[in-house]
N, C-alpha and C positions, 0 to 999 in steps of 0.2 A: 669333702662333701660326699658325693658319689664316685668311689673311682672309676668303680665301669662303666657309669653313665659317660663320666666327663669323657672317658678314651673312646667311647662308641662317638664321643660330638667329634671327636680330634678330624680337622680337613674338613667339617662337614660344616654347621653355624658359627660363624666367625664369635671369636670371643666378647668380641666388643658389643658385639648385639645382645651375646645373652645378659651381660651386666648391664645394656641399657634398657633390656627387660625388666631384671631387678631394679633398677632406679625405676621405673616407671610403671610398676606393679604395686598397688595400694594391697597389701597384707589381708587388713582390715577388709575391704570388700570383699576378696577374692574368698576368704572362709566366710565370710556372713552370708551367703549362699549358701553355706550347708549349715554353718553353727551359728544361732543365736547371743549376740556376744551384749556384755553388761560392762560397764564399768570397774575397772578395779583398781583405780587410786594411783596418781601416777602417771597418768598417759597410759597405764596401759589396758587391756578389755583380756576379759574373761569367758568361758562358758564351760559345755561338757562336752568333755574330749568324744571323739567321731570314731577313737579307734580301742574303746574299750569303755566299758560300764562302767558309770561313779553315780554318786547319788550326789554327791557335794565339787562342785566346779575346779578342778586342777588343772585345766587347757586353757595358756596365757598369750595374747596377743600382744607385741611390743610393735606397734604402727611408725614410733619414731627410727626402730631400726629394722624394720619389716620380714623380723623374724617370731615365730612362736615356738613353745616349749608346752610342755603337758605333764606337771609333776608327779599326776599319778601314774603315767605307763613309762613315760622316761622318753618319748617321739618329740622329735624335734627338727626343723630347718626353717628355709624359707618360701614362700609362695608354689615355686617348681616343685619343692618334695612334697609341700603338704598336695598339691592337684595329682603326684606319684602315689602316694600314699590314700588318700578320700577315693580317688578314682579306679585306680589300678593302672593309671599313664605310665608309659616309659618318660625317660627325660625327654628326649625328641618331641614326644606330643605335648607334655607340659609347657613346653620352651613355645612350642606353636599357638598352643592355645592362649596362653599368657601376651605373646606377641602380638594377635589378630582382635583380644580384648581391649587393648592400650594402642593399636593402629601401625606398628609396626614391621616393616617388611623387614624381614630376616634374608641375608645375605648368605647365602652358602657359596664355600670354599673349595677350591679342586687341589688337590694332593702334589704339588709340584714334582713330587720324585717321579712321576710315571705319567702315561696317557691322564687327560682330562677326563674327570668321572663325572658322568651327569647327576643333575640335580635329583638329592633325594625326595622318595614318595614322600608323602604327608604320611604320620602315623596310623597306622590300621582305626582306630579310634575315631581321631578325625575324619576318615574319610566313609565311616559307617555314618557318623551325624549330620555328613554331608549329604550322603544320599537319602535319609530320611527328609531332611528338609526338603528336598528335591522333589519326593513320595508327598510330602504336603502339599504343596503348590498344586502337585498333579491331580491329586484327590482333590482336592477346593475348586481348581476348575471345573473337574467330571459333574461335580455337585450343580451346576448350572446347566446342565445338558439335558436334553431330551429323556435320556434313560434315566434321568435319578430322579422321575418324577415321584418312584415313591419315597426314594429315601428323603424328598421335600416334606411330602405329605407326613411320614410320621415324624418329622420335629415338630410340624405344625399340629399333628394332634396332639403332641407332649407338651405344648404351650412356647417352642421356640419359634423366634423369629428369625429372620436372614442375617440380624444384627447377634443374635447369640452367636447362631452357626460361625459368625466369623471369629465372634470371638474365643471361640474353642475351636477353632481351625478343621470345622468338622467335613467331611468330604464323600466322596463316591470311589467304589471299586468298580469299573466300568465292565459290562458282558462283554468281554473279550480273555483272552487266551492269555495276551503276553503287550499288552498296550503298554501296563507299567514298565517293562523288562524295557522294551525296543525303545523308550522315552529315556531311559537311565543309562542305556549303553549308549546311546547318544550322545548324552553329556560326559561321557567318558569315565563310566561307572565299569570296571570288571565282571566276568560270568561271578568270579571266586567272591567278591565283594558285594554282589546282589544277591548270595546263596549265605554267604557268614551275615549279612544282616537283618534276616527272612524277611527280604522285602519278593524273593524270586526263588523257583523251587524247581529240578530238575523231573520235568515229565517222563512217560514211561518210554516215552521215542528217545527220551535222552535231549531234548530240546528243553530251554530255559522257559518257564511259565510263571506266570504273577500268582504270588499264595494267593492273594485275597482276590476276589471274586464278585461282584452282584450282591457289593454289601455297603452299609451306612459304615463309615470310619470316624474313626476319635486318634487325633495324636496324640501319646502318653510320653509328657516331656517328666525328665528324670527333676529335680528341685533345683538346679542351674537354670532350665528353661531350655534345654537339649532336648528335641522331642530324638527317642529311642526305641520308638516300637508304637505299633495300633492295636485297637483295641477293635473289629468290625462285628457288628450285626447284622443277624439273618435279614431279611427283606420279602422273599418270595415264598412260598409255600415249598415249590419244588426243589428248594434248596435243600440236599439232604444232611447237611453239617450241622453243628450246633449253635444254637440260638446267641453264644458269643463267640468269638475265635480270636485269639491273641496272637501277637508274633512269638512265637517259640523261645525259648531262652538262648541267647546270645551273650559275644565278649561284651556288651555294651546295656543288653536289658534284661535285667534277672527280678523275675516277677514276684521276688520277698522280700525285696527292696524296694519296690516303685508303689509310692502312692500317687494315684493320680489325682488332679487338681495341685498339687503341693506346691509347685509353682508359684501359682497365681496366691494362694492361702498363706504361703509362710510367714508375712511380714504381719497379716492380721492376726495368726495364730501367738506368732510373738507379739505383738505389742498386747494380745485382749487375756494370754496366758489361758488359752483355751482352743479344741480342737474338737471336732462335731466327725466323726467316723463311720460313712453311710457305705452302702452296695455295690453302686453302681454309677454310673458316665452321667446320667441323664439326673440321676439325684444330686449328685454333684454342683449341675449346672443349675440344679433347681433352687441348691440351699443359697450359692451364690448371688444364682437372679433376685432371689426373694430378701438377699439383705441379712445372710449367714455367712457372711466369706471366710468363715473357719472349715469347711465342709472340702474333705480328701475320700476318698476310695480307695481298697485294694483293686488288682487287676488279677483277676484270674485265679484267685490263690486266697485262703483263708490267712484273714488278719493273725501275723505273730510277731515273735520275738526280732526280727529286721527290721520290722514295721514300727516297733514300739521305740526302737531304737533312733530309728528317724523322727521319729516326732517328738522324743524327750531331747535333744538336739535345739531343735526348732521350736518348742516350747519353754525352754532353759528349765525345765521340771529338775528341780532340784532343793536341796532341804531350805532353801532360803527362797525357793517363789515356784512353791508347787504349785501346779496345772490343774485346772479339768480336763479329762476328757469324758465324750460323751457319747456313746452308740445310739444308733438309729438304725436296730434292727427290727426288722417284723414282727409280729405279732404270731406270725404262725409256729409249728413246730418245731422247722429249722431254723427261724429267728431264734429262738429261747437256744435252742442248741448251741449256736454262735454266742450266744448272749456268757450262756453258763461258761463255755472254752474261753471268752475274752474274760471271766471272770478270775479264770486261772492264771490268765497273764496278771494280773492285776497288783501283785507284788514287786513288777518289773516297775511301773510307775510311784513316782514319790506323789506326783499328787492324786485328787480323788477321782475316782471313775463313776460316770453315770450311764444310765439307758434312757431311750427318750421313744416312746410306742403308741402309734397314732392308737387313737383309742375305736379305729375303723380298718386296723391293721394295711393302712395304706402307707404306700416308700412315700419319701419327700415329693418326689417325682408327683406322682398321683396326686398326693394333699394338696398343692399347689392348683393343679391342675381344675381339682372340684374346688376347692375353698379359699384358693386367691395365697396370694402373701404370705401375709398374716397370719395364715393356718401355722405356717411351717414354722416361723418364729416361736409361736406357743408350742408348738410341740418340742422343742428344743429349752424353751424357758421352764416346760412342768416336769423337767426329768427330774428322774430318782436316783438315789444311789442304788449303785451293780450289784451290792450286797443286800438288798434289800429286794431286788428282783429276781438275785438266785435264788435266797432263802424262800419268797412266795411260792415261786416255780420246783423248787426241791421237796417241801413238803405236803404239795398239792396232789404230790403222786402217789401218795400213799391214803389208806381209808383210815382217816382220825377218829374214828369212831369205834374203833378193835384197839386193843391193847400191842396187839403187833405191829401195827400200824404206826400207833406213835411213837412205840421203841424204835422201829427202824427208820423211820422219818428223823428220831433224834441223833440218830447213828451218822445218816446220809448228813444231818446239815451240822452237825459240831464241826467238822475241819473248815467249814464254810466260815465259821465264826471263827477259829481258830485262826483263819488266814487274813483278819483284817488287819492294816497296816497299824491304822493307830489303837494301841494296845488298852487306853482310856475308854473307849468304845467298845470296846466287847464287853463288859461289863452291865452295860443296856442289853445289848442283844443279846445275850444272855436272858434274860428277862423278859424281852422280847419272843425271842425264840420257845420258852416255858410257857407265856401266854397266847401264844397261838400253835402249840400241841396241847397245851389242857394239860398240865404238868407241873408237880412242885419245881423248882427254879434249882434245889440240890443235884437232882440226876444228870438236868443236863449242863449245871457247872462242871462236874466232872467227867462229863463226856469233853469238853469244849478243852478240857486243862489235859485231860487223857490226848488230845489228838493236838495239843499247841504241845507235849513232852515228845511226840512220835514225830511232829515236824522237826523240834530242835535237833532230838538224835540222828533223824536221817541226815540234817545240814553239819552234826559232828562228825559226821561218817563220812562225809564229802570231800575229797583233797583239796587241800589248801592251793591259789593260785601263788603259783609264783612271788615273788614281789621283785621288780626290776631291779638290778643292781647299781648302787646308788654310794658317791662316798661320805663317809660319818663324819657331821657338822656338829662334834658337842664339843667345843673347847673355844673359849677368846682367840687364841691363835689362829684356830682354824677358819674364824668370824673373820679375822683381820683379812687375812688370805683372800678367805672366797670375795670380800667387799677391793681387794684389790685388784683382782682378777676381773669383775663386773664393771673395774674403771678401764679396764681394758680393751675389754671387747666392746662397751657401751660408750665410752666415751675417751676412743682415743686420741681424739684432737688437744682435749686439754689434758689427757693424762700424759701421753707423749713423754719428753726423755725420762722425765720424774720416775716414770713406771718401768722405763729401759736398763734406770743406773741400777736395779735392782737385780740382779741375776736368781735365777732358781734356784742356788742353795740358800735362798732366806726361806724357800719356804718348804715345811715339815713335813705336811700332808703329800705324802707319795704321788697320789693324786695332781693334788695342785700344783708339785714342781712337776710332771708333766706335761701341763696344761702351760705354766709359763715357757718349757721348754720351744713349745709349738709353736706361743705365741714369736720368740726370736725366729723357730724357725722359716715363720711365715713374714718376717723382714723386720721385726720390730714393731712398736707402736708407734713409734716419733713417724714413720710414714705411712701409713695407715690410715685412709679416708675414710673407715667408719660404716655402715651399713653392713644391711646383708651381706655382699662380699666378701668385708674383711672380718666378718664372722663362720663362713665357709671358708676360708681361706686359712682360719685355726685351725677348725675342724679338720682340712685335708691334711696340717702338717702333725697332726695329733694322731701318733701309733697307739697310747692307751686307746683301751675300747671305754674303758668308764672317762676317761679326758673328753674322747669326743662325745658322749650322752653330756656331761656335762658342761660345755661348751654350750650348747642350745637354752640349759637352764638357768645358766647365771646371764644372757644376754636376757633374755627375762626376767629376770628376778630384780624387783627394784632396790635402789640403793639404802640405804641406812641414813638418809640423813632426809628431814623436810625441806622442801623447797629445790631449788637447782643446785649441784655440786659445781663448786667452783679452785683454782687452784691452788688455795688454802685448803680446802678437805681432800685433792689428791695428795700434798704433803704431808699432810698425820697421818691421810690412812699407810703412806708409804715407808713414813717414820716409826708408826707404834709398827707395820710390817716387819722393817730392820731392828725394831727393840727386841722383837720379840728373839727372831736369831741372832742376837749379840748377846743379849740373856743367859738364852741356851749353850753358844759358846761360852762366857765367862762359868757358866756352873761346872761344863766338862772340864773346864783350864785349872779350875781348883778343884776339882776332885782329881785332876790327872797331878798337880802338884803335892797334893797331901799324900799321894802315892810313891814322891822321887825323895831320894835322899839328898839333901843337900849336899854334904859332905861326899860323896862316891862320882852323883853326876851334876859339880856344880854348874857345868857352862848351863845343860840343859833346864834345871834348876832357873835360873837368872834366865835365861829367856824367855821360858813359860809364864814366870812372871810379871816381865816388862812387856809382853804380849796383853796379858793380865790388866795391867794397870791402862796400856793403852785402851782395852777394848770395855774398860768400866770408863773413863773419859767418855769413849764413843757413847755408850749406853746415858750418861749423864745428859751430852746435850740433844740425843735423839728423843728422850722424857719432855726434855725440854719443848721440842718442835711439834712433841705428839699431844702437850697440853690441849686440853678442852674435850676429848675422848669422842665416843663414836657414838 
């Protein structure tokens, strides 16, 4: 699996705990927190891989053996690598985290060769989302105090009530210096661990101070529901900071990944295959309150390419069940600016993009506020498509009424049109576009065809990515192979001796006699209980590097037959496996005899061929056992 993981656990988490982790860690839940998963025949669920761009689902969850595989990037383990992998955990914090989800107390181990080591720290990870939690409580308390009368007052003017507030954990930074600081090192927080998770910040005395301040706060939980950093607002006049203040970027809060609300929205976003993209904390809670629960914000940071990425995720946006999404920016200046930039992302999404603009240029937040509910639903229900909001807004800027006006108006929105996904569509716009510059419909087709040739050739000019290394499955034999190999690792209670009497020179593929090498190495299958485990348990005995990428792909990959396999189908696949290297010998054995002279080396002669005839017997009644095929 890991080797430097496992030797960093060696004396530290008993073994037997972490495999009771893995038996007690459901796969399946612990990714549907970050990935949207569907069905995919089988038992097993599907979605889009978390750690590289697809448009079509290659990231496969196998629940009955609690491992996944990802056939487009080649990533593969089980539950611990993927939360190493999603998160940036070490093992340690995976193992912890997994343990404290499922109720588990982990048992750590002291080193018998030397002095007693005391028990290790929790991983830096954990113990930064400990002290945020810690920072919530604190702030939800202050929120009931005397001082935070105004930060009461302005939820209540935004239309929140005490029952919102609780429900976004919203809170108070108290006028004080260092309340939070001396509240956290109490609970047994570090100076070094209140400074790496900006929850505390070193004054110019060199004394420890609370960043936030005589402000309204928001917890910003990551899509797990870890809250990792605040979001606070001004309050006072005399405050000279700026009107929002984030926690800083940290090992745990990187503000081009966090959308806030996601949390609470992901499961409506998936099941409604739709996401509503507003401003801000209080729009958020507005689209929510008002009966939008698709409704996320950026923090801090202009919506991009991290962001898109979390939400085609969580949307399962892909060529079989593209998404909306929808913006809900302003009406004003830098609305359309935001508008036109998310327009550019817009290739990044398989499904279709819209904007949605109070026609009073009011946030969610606000339209609620005057017009009840109801507003905000309509203003979400009348959106338009992004394309159709850049084009208005791109050729508005120019004076249609001059001849220069409409050349460069047509100039500015052909790549507009050139960049729409579906290629049946531009054909309108097109049309569109001629009928509102006041234009024959010729010039600006080949404006539109001129800038869809300058997009192709710049994407041909572009380096190819990589393609993971992967081993070649075009041959019957190789079929046989890899479908025995899958009874292997998937099912080795019933494949057991059947699969053992079989040694790795039956099989051709370099590759796959590797992989069976590993599997003897790792004890055999006849004892082999199956799961996670003894799928990491190949992996670590597998020296190939493409052995062990493959090891994670064929415990996923379903079998070749309907219904359940049973030890009639581990016998054929094992038999037509041995036909096939008995074959292969019998063809060497007579080409190596057509080569010997009988007369000079008879003994050798006569042996090669009663070798010969034995091993066409064997091939005869292994035909025989492999009857009914695959």
């Amino acid at each position: 699996m890991y080797a430097e993981e496992v030797a960093e656990m060696a004396g530290r988490i008993r073994d037997e705990d972490i495999a009771l982790v893995r038996e007690r860690t459901s796969i399946a839940e612990v990714i549907s927190d970050t990935v949207t998963l569907k069905s995919a025949g089988g038992g097993n669920l599907k979605g889009l891989c978390p750690f590289h761009d697809e448009k079509s689902p290659s990231f496969n969850v196998s629940p009955a053996r609690n491992v996944w595989y990802c056939f487009g990037c080649g990533a593969g383990g089980d539950a611990i690598k993927f939360l190493m992998d999603a998160e940036h955990l070490s093992f340690v914090e995976s193992v912890e985290r997994l343990a404290a989800r499922a109720g588990i107390q982990l048992r750590y181990v002291e080193d018998d060769r030397s002095a007693p080591r005391p028990r290790p720290q929790q991983g830096q990870r954990q113990r930064l989302v400990a002290a945020h939690a810690a920072a919530v409580e604190f702030y939800r308390a202050q929120l009931t105090t005397a001082g935070a009368r105004r930060a009461r007052e302005f939820l209540a003017q935004r239309g929140f009530d005490r029952a919102a507030a609780e429900r976004y954990g919203c809170g108070f930074a108290p006028d004080a210096w260092d309340l939070l600081t001396k509240h956290l090192r109490q609970q047994g927080f570090t100076h070094d661990e209140l400074v790496t998770a900006g929850l505390s910040r070193p004054s110019r005395s060199g004394s420890l101070i609370d960043r936030f301040r005589r402000r309204l706060m928001w917890p910003i939980r990551e899509i797990t529901g870890d809250v990792i950093g605040f979001g606070a607002r001004k309050l006072f006049d005399d405050d000279d900071g700026p009107k929002y203040l984030n926690t800083p970027e940290t090992p745990i809060y990187k503000k081009s990944h966090v959308l806030y609300g996601i949390d609470q929205a992901k499961r409506e976003i998936a099941k409604q295959g739709k996401v509503v993209v507003v401003e801000g904390y209080t729009d958020v809670m507005a689209c929510h309150l008002a009966d939008v629960p698709t409704a996320v914000a950026t923090c801090g940071t202009a919506f991009g390419a991290d962001h898109i990425s979390v939400l085609r995720r969580v949307l399962f946006d892909s060529d079989e069940r593209a998404g909306e999404i929808i913006f809900t920016f302003d009406g004003d200046a830098a609305g359309q600016k935001a508008a036109l930039r998310a327009f550019e992302d817009d290739q990044r999404f398989v499904g279709r993009t819209f904007i949605a603009v109070s026609p009073d240029n009011m946030d969610p937040c606000e339209l609620r506020l005057a017009k009840g509910d109801l507003a905000v639903r309509d203003l979400v229900a009348r959106r338009e498509p992004l394309v159709d909001f850049a084009l208005r807004h791109m050729i508005n800027r120019f004076d249609l009424d001059t001849v220069d006006g409409r050349v460069e108006a047509m100039r500015r929105a052909a790549p507009l049109v050139a960049k729409i996904k579906d290629r049946e569509k531009r054909p309108e716009y097109v049309r569109k576009l001629a009928g509102d510059l006041g234009m024959e419909i010729e010039p600006v087709q080949r404006a539109v065809l001129a800038a869809a040739n300058g997009q192709a050739a710049g994407a041909a000019a572009a380096p190819a990515r990589p393609a993971p290394a992967a081993p070649t499955v075009d041959s019957p034999l190789s079929m046989v192979e890899r479908e025995a190999l899958k009874l292997a690792l998937q099912e080795p209670v019933l494949a057991g001796p059947m699969f053992d009497a079989v040694e790795a020179a039956a099989y051709r593929h370099p590759v796959h006699a590797a992989l069976r090498a590993a599997i003897a190495a790792a004890g055999g299958v006849a004892t082999a209980a199956g799961g996670a485990v003894w799928i990491e348990q190949v992996r670590d005995a597998c020296d190939d590097l493409a052995g062990q990428a493959l090891v994670g792909e064929l415990a996923v990959e379903p079998l070749r037959i309907d219904g359940e396999p049973d030890p009639r189908y581990v016998s054929i696949t094992m038999a037509r496996l041995q036909w096939g290297s008995v074959t292969g010998r019998i063809k060497d054995l007579k080409s190596k005899i057509q080569r010997i002279n009988p007369v000079s080396n008879k003994d050798e002669y006569f042996a090669l061929f009663g070798e010969l005839l034995s091993l066409e017997q064997h091939a005869r009644a292994l035909r025989e056992q492999a009857a009914g095929g695959l």
